[in-house]
C-alpha positions in Angstrom: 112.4 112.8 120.2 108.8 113.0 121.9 107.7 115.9 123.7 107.7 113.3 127.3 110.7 113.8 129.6 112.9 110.7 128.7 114.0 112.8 125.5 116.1 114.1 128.2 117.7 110.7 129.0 120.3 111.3 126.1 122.2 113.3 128.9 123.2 110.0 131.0 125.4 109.6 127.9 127.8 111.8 128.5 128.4 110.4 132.2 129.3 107.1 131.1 131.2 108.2 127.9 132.4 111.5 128.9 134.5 111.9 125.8 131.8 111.2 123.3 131.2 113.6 120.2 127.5 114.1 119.7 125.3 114.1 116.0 121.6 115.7 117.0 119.3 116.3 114.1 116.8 118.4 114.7 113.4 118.9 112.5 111.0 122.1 112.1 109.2 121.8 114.9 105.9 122.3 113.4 106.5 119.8 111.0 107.7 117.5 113.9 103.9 118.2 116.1 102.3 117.5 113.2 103.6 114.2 112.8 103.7 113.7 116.4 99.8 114.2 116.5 99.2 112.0 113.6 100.7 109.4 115.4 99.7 109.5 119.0 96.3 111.8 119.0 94.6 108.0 118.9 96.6 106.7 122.0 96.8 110.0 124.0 96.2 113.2 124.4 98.0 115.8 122.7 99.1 119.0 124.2 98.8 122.3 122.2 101.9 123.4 119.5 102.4 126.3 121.8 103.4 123.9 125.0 105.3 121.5 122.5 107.1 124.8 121.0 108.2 125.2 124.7 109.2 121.7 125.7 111.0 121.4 121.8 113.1 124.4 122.5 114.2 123.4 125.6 115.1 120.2 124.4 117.1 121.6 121.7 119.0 124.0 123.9 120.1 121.3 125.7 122.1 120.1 122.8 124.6 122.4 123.5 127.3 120.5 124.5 131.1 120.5 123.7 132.2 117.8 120.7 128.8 118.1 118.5 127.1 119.2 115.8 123.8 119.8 114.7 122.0 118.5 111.4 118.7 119.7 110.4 116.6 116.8 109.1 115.0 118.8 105.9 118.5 120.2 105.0 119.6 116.2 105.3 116.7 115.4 102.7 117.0 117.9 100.6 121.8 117.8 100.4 122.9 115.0 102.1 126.0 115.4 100.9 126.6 118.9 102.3 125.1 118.3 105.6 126.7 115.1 106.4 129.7 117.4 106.1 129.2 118.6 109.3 129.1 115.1 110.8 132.5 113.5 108.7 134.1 116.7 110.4 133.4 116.2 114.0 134.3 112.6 113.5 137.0 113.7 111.6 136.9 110.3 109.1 137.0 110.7 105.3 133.8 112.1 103.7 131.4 110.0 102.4 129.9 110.8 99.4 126.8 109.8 97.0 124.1 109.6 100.1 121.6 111.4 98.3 120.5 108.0 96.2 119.7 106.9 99.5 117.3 109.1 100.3 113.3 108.6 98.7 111.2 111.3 98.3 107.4 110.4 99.5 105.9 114.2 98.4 
């Protein structure tokens, strides 16, 4: 999610379906201002990494909710497989394997 406050709006979620089971995939958050300023530094301005680093964090601690889990994006890149077992267990479906041939490499 962007650093601006409607990455917050993900909470409304839980009022409306209060029994919901949550996936959050979280990236380096380094890796994720990077990418943030290559994208918008032309339409906006950009705040520093430290205030990101802030506003990430506390975006990330409010993922701490009851029926979740938490995927980090480079472990899904680099074994699908084993991190999507997170996901088939709070879902509690059959795992799904095979995912990595899904997944391209641009290095």
């Amino acid at each position: 999610m962007n650093a601006g406050i409607e990455a917050m709006n993900w909470r409304k979620i839980q009022h409306v379906f209060p029994n919901s089971r949550y996936v959050f995939i979280t990236r380096d958050p380094k890796k994720t201002y990077d990418s943030w300023c290559r994208v918008e530094k032309s339409v906006r301005g950009i705040c520093s990494y430290d205030m990101y680093l802030s506003w990430w964090i506390h975006i990330n601690n409010s993922f701490n909710i009851g029926q979740s889990c938490h995927i980090s994006y480079e472990s899904l890149v680099d074994n699908v497989d084993k991190e999507m077992t997170k996901v088939w267990n709070l879902l509690n479906i059959e795992k799904i394997t095979g995912l990595d041939k899904w997944i391209v490499k641009n290095d």
